[in-house]
N, CA, C and O atoms as a Maestro MAE file, in Angstrom:
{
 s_m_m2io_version
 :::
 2.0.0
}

f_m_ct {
 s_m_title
 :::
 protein
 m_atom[340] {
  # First column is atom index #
  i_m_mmod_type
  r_m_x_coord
  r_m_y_coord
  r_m_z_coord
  i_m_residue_number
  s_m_chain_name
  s_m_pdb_residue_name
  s_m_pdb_atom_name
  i_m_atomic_number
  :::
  1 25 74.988 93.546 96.980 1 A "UNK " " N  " 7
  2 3 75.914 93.248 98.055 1 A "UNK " " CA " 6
  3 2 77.302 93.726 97.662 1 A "UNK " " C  " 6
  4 15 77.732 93.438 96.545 1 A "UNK " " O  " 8
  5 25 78.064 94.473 98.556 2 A "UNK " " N  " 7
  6 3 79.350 94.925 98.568 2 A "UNK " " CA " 6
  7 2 80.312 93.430 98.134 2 A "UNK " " C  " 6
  8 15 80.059 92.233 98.265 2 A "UNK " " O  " 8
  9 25 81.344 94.080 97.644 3 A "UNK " " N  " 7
  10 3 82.116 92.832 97.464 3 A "UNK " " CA " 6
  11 2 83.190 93.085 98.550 3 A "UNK " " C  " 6
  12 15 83.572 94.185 98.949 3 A "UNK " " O  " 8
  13 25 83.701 91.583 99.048 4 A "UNK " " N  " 7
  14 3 84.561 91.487 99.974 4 A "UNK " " CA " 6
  15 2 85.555 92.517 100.857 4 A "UNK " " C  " 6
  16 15 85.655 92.680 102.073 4 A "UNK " " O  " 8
  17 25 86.420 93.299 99.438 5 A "UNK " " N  " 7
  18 3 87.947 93.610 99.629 5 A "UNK " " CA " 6
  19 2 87.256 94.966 100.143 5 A "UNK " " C  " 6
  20 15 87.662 95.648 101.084 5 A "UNK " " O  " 8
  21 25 85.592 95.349 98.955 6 A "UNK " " N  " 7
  22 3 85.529 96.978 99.589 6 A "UNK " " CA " 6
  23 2 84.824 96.970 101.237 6 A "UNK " " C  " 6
  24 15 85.136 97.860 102.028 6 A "UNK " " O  " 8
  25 25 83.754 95.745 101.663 7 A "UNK " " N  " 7
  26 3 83.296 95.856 102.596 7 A "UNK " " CA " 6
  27 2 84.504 95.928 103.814 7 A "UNK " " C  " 6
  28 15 84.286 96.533 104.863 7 A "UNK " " O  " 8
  29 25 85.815 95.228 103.538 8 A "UNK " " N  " 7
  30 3 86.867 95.177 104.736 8 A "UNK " " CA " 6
  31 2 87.451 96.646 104.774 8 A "UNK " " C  " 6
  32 15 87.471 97.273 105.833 8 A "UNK " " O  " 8
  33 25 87.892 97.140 103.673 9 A "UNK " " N  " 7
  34 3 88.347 98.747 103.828 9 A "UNK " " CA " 6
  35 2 87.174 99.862 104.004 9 A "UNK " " C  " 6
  36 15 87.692 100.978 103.997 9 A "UNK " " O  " 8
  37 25 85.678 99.924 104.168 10 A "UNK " " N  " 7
  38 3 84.420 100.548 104.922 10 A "UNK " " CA " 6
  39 2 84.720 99.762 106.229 10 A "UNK " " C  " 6
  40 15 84.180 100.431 107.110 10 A "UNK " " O  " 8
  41 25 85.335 98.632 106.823 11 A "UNK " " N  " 7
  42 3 85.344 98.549 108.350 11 A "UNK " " CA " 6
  43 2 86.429 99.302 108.718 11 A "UNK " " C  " 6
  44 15 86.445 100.071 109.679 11 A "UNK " " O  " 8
  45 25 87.386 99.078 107.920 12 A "UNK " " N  " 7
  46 3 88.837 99.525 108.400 12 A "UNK " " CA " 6
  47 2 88.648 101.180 108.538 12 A "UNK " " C  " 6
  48 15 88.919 101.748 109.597 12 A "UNK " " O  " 8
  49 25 88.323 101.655 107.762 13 A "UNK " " N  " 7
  50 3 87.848 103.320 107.464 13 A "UNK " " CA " 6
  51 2 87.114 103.700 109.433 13 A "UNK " " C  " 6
  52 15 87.609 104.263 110.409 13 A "UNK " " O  " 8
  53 25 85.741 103.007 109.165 14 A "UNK " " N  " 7
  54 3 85.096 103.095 110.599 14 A "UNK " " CA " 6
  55 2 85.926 102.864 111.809 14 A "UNK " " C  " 6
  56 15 85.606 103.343 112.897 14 A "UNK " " O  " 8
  57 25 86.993 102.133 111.635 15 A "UNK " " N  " 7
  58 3 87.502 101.418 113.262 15 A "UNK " " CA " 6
  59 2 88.710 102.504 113.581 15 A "UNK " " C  " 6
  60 15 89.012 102.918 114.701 15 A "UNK " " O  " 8
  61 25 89.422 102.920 112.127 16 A "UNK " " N  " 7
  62 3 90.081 103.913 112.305 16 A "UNK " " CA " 6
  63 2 89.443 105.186 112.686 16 A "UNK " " C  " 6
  64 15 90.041 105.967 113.426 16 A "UNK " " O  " 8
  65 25 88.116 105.475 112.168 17 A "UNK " " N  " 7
  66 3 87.681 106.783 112.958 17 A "UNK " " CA " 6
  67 2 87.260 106.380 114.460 17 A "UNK " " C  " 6
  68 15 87.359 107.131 115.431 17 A "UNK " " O  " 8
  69 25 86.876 105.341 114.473 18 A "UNK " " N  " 7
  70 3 87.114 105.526 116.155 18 A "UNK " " CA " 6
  71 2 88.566 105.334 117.035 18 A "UNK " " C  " 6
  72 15 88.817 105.460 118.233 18 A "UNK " " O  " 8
  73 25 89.043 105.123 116.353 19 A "UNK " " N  " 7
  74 3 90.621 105.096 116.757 19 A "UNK " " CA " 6
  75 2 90.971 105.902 117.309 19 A "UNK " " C  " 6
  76 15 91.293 105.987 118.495 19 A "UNK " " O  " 8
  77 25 90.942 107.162 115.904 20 A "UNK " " N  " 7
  78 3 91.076 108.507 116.116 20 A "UNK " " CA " 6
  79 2 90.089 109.004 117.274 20 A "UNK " " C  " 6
  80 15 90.640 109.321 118.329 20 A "UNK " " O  " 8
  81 25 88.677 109.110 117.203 21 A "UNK " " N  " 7
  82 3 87.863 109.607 118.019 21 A "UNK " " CA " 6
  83 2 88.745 109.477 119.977 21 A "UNK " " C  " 6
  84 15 89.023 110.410 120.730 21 A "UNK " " O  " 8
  85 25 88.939 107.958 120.196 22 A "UNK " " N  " 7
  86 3 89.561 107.651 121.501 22 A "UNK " " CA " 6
  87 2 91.241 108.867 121.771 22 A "UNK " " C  " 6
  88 15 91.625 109.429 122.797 22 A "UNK " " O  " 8
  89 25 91.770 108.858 120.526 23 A "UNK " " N  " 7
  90 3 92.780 109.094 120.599 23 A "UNK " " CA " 6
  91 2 92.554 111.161 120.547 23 A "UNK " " C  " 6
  92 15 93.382 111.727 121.261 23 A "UNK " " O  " 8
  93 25 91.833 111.856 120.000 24 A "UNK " " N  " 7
  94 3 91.447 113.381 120.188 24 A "UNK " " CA " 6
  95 2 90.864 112.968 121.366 24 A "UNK " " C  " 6
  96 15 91.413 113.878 121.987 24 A "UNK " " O  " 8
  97 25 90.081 112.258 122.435 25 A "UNK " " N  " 7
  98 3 89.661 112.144 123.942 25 A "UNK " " CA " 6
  99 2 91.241 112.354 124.648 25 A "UNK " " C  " 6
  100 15 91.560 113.255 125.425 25 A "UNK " " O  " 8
  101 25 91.844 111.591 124.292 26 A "UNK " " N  " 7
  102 3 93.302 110.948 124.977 26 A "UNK " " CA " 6
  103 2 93.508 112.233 125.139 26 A "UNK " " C  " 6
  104 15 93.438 112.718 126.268 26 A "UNK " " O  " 8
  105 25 93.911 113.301 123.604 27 A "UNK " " N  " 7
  106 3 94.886 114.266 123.737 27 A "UNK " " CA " 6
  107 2 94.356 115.495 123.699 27 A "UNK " " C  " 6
  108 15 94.977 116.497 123.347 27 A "UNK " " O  " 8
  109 25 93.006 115.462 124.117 28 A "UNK " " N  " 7
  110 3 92.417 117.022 124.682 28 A "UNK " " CA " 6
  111 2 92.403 117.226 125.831 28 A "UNK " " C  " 6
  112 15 92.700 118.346 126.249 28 A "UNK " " O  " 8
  113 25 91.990 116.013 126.841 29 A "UNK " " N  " 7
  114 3 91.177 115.511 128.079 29 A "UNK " " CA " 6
  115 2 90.284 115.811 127.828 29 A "UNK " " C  " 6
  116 15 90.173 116.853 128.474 29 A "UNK " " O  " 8
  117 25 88.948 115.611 127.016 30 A "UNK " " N  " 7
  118 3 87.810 115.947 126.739 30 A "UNK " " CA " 6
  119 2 86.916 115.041 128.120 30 A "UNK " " C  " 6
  120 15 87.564 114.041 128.430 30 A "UNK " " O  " 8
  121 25 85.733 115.187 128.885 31 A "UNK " " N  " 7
  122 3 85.062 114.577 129.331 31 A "UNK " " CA " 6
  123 2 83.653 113.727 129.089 31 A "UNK " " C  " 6
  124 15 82.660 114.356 128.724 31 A "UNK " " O  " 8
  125 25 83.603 112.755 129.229 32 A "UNK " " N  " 7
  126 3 82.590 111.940 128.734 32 A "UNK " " CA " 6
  127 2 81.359 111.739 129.845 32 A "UNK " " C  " 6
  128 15 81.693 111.250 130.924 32 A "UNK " " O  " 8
  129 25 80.133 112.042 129.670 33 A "UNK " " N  " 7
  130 3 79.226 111.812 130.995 33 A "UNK " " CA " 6
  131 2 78.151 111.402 129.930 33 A "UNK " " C  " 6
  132 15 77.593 111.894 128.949 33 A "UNK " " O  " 8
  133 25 78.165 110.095 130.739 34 A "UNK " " N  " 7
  134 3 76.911 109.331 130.514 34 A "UNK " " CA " 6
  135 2 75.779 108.986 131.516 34 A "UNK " " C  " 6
  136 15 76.247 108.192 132.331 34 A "UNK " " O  " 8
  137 25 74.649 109.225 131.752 35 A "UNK " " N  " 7
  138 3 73.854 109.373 132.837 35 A "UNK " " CA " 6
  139 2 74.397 110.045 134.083 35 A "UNK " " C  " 6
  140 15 73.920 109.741 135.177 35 A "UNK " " O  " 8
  141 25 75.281 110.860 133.988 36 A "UNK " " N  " 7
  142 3 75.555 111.707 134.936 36 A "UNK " " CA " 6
  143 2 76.972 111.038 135.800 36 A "UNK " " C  " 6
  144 15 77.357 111.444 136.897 36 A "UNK " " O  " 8
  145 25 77.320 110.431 135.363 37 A "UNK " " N  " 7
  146 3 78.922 109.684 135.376 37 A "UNK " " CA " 6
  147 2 79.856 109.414 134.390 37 A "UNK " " C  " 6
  148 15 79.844 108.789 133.330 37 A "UNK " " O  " 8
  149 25 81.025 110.331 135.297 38 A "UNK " " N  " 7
  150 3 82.322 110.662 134.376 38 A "UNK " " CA " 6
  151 2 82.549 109.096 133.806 38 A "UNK " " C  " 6
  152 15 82.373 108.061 134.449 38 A "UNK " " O  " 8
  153 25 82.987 109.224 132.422 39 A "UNK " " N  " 7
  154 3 83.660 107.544 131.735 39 A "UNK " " CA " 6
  155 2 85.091 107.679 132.004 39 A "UNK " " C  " 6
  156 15 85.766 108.272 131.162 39 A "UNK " " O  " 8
  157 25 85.687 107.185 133.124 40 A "UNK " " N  " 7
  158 3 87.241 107.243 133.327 40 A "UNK " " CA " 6
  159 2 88.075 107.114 131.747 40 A "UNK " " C  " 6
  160 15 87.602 106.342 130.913 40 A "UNK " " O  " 8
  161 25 89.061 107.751 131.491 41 A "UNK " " N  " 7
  162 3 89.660 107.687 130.647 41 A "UNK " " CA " 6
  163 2 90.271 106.795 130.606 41 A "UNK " " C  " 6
  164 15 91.104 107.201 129.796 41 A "UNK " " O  " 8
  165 25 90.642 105.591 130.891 42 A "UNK " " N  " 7
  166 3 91.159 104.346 130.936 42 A "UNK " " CA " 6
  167 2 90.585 103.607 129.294 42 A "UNK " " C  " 6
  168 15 91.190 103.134 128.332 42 A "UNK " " O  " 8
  169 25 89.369 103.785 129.566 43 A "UNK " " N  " 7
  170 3 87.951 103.398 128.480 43 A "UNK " " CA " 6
  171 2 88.599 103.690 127.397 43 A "UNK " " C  " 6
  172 15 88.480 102.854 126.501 43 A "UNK " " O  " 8
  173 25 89.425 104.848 127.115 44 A "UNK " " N  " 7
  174 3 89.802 105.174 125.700 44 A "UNK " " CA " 6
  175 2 91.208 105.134 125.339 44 A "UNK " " C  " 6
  176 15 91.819 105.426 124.311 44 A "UNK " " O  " 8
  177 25 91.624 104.589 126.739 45 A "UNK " " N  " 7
  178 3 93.141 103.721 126.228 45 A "UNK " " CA " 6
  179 2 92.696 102.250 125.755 45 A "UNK " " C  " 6
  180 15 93.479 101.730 124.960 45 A "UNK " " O  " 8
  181 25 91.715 101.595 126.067 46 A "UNK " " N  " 7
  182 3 91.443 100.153 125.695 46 A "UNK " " CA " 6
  183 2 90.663 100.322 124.567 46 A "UNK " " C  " 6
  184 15 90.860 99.486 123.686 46 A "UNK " " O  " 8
  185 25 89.719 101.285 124.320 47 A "UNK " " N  " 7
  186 3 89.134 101.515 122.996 47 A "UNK " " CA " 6
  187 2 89.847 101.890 121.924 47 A "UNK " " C  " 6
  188 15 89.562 101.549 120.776 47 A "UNK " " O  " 8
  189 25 91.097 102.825 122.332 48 A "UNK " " N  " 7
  190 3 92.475 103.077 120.714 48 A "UNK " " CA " 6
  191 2 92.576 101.748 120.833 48 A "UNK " " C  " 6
  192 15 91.667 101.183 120.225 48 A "UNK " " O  " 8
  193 25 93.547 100.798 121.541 49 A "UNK " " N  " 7
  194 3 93.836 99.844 121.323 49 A "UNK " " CA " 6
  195 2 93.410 98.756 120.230 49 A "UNK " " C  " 6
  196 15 93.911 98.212 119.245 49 A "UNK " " O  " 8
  197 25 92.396 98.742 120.834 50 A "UNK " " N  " 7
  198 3 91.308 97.609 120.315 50 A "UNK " " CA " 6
  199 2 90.760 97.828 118.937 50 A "UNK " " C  " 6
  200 15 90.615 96.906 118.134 50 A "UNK " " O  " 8
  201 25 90.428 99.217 118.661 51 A "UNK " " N  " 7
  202 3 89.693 99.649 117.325 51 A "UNK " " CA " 6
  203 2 91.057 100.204 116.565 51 A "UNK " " C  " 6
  204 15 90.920 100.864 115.535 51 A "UNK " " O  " 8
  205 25 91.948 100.015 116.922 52 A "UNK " " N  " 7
  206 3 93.326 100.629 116.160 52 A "UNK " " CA " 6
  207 2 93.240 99.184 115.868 52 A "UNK " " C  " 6
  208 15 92.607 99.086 114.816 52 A "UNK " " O  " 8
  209 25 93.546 98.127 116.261 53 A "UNK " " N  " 7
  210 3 94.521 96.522 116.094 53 A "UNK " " CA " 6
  211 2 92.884 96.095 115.194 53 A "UNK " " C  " 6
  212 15 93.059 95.151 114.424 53 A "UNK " " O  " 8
  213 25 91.815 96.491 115.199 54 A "UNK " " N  " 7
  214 3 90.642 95.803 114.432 54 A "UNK " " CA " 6
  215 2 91.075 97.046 112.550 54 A "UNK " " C  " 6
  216 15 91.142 96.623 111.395 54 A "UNK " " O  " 8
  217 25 91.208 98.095 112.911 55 A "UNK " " N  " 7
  218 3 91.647 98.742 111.623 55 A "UNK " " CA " 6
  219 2 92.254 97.868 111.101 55 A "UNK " " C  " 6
  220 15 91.807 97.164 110.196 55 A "UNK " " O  " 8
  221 25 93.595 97.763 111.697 56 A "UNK " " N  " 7
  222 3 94.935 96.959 110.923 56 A "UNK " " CA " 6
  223 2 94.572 95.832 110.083 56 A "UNK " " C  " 6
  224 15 94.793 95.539 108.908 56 A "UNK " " O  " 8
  225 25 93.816 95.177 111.244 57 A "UNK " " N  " 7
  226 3 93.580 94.039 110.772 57 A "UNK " " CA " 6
  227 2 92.475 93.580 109.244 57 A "UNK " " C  " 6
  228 15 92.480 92.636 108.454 57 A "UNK " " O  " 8
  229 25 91.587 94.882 109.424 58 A "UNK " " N  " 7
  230 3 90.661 94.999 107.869 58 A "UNK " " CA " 6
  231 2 91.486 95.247 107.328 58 A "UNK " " C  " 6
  232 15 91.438 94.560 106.308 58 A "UNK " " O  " 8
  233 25 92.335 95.853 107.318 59 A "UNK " " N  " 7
  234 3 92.883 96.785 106.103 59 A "UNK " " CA " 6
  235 2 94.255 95.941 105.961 59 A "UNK " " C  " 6
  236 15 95.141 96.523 105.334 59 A "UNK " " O  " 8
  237 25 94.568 94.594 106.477 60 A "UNK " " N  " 7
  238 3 95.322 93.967 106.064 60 A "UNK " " CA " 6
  239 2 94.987 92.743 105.558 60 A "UNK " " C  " 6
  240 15 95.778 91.869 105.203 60 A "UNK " " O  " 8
  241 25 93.527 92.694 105.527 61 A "UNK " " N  " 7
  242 3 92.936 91.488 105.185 61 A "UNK " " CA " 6
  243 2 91.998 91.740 104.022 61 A "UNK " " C  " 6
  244 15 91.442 90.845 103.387 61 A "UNK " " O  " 8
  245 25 91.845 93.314 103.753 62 A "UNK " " N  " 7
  246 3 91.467 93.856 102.280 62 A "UNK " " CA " 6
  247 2 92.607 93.778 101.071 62 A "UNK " " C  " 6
  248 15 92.403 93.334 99.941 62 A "UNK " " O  " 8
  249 25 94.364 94.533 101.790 63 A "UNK " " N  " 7
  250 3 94.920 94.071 100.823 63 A "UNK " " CA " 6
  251 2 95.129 92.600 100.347 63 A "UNK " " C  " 6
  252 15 95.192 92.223 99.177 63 A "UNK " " O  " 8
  253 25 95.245 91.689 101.701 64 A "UNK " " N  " 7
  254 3 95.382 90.481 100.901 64 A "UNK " " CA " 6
  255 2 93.925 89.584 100.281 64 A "UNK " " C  " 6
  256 15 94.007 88.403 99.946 64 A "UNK " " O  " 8
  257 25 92.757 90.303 100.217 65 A "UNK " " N  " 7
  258 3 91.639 89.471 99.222 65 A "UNK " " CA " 6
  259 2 92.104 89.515 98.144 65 A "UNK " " C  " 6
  260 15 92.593 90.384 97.422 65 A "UNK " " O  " 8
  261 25 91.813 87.983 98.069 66 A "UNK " " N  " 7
  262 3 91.867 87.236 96.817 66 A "UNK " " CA " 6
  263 2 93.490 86.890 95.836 66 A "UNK " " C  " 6
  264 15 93.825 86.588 94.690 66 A "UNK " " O  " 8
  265 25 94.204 87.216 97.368 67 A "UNK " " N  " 7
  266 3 95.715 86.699 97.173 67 A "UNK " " CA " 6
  267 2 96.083 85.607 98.289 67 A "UNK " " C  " 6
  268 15 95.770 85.335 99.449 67 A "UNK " " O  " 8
  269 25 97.044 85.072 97.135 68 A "UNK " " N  " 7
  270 3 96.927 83.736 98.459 68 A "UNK " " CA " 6
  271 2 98.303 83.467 98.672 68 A "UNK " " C  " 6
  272 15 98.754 82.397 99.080 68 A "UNK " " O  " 8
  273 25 99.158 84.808 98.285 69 A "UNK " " N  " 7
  274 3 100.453 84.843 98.793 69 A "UNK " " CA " 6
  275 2 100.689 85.789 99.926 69 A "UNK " " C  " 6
  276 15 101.844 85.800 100.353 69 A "UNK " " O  " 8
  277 25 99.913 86.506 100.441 70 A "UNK " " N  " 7
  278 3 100.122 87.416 101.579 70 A "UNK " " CA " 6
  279 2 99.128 86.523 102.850 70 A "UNK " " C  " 6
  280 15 99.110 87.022 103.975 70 A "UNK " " O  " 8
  281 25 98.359 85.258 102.605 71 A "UNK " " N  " 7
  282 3 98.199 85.315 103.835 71 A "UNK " " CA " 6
  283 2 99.100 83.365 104.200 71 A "UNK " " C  " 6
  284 15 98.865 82.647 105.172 71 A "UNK " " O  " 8
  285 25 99.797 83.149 103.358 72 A "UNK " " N  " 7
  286 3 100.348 82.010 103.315 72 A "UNK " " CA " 6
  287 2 101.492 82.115 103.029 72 A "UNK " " C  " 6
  288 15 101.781 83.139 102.411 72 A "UNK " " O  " 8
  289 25 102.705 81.051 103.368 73 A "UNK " " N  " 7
  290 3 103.921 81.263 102.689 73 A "UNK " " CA " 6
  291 2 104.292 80.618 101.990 73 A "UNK " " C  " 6
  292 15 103.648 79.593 101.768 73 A "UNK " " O  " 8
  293 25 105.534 80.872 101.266 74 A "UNK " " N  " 7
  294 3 105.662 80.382 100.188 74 A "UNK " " CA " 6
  295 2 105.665 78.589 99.883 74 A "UNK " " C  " 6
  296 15 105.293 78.075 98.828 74 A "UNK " " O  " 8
  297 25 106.228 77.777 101.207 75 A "UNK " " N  " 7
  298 3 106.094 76.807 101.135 75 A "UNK " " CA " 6
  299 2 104.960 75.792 101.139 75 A "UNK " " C  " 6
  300 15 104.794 74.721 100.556 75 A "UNK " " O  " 8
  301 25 103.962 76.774 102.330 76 A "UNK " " N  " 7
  302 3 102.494 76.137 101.782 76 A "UNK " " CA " 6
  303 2 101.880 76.102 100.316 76 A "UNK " " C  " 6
  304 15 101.143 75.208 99.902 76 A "UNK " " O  " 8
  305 25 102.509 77.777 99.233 77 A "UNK " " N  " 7
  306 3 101.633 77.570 98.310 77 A "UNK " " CA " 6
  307 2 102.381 76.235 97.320 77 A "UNK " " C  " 6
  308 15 101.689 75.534 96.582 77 A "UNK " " O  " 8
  309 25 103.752 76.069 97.457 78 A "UNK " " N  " 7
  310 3 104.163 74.893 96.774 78 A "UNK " " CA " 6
  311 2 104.064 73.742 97.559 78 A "UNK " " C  " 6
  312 15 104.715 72.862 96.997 78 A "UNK " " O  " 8
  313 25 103.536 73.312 98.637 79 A "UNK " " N  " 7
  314 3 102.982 72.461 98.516 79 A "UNK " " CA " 6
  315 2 102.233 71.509 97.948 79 A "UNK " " C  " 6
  316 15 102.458 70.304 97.825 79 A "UNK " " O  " 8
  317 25 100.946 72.433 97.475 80 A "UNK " " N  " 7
  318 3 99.818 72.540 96.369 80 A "UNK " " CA " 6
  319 2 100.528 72.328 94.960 80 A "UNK " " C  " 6
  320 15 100.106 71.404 94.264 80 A "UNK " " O  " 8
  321 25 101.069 72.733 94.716 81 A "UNK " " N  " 7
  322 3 101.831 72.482 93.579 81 A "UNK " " CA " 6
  323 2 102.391 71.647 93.117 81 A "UNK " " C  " 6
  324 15 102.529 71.420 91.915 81 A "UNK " " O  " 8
  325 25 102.929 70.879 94.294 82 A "UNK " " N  " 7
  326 3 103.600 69.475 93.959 82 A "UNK " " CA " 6
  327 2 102.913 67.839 92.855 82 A "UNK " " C  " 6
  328 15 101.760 67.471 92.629 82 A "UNK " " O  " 8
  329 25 103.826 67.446 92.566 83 A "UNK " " N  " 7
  330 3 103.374 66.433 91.848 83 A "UNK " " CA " 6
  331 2 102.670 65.556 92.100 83 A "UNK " " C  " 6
  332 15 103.513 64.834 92.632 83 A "UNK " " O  " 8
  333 25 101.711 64.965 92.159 84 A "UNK " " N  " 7
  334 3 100.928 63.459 92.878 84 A "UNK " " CA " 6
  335 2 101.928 62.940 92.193 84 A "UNK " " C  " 6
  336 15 102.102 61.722 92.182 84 A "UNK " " O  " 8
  337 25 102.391 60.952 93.675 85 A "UNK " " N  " 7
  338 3 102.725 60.545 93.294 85 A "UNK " " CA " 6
  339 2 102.087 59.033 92.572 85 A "UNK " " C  " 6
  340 15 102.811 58.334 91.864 85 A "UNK " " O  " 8
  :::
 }
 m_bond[338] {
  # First column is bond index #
  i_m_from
  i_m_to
  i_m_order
  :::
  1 1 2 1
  2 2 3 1
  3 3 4 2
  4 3 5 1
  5 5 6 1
  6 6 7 1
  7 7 8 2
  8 7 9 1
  9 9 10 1
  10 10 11 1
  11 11 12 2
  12 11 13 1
  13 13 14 1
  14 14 15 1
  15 15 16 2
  16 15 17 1
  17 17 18 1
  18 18 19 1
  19 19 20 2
  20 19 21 1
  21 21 22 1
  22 22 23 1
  23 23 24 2
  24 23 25 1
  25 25 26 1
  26 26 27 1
  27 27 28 2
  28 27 29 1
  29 29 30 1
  30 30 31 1
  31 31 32 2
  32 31 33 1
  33 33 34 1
  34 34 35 1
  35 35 36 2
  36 35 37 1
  37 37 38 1
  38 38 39 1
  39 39 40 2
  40 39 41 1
  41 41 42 1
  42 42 43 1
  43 43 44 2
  44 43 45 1
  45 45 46 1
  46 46 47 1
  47 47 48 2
  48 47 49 1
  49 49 50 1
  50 50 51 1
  51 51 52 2
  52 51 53 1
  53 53 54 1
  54 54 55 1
  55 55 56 2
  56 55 57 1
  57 57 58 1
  58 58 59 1
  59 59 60 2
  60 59 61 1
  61 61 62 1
  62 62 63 1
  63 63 64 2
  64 63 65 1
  65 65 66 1
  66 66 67 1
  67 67 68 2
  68 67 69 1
  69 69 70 1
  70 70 71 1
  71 71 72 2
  72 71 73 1
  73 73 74 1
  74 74 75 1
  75 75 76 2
  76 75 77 1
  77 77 78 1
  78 78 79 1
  79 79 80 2
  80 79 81 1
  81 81 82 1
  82 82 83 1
  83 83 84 2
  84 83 85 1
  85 85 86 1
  86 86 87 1
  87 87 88 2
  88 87 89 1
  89 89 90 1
  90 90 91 1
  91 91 92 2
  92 91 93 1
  93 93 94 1
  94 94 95 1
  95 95 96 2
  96 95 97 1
  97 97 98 1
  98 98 99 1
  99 99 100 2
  100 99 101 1
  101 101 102 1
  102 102 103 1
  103 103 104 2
  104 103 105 1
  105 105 106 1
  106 106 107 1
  107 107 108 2
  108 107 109 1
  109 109 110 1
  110 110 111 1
  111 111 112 2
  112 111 113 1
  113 113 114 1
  114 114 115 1
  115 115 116 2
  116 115 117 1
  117 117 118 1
  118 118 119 1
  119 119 120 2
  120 119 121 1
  121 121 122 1
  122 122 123 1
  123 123 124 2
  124 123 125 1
  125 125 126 1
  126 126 127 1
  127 127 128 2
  128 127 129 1
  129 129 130 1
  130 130 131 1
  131 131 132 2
  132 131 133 1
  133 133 134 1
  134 134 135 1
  135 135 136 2
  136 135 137 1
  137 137 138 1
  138 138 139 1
  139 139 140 2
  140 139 141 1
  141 141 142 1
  142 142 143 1
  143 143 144 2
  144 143 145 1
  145 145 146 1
  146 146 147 1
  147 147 148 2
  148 147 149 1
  149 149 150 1
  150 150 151 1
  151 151 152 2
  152 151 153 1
  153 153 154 1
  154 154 155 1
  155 155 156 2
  156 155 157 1
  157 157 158 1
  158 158 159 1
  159 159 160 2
  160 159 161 1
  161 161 162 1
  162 162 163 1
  163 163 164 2
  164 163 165 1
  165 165 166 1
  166 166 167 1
  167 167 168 2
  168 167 169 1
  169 169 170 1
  170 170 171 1
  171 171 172 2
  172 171 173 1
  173 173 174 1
  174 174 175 1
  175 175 176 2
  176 175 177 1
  177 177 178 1
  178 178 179 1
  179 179 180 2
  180 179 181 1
  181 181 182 1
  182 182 183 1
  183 183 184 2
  184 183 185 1
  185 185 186 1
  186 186 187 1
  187 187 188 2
  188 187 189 1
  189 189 190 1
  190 190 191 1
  191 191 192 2
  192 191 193 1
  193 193 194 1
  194 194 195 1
  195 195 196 2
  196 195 197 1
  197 197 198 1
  198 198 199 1
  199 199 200 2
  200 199 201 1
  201 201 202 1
  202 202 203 1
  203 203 204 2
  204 203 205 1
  205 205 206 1
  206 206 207 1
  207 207 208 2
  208 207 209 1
  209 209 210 1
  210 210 211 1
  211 211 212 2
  212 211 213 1
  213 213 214 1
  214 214 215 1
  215 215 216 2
  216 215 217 1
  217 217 218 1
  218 218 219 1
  219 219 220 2
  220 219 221 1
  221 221 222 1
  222 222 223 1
  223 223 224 2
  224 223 225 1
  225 225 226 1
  226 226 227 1
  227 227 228 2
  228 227 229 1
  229 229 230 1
  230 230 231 1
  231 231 232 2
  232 231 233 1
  233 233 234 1
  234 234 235 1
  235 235 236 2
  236 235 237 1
  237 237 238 1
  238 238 239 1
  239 239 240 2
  240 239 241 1
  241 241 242 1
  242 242 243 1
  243 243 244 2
  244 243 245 1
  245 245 246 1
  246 246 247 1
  247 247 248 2
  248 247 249 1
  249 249 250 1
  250 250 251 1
  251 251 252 2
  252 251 253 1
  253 253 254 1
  254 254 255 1
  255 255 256 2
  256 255 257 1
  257 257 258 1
  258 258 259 1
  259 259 260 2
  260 259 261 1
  261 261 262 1
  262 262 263 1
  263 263 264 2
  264 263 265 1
  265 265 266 1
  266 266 267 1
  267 267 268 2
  268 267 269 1
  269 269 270 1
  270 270 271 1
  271 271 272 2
  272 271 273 1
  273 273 274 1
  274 274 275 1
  275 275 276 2
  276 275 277 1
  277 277 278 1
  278 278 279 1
  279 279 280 2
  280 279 281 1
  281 281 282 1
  282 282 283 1
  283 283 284 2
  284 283 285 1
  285 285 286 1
  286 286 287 1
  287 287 288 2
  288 287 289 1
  289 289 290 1
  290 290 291 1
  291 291 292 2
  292 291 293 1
  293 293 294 1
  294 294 295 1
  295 295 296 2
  296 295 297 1
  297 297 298 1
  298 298 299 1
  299 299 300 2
  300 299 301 1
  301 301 302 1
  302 302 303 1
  303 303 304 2
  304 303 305 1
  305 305 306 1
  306 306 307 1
  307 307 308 2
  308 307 309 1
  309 309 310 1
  310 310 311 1
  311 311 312 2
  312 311 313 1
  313 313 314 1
  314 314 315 1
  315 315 316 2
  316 315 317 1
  317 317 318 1
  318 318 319 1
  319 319 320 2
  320 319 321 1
  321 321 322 1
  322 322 323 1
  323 323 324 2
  324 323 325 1
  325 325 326 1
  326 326 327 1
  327 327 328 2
  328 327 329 1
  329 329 330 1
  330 330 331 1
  331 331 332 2
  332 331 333 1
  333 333 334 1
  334 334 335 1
  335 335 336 2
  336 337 338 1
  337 338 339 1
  338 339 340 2
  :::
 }
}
């Protein structure tokens, strides 16, 4: 089994190539026919979107595995820290 940090940057890798893929549709006008109907290009303004903001999001959740200062702040981690009274 893959470990965590590499399985999130193999999603991030994939979501960015479809990112890209929507985004060379965007800026060729390439046409898409699936059973014999055009896929309005709308489809690949909501597909960059979506598979761009799912990249980010692996690949910001790969750098922060197994740190627990990038997804918390500083006052939560001293919280934890504090003294029992």
């Amino acid at each position: 089994m893959l470990p965590k940090k590499t399985a999130l940057y193999i999603a991030g890798v994939v979501f960015a190539l479809v990112a890209l893929l929507h985004l060379w549709r965007l800026a060729t006008g390439a046409d898409i026919v699936i059973n014999e109907s055009d896929v309005p290009t709308w489809i690949s303004v909501v597909g960059l979107l979506v598979s761009g903001f799912l990249s980010y999001l692996m690949f910001s959740s790969a750098c922060c595995c197994g740190s627990h200062t990038c997804s918390t702040s500083k006052d939560e981690n001293n919280k934890n820290n504090l003294p029992r009274a």
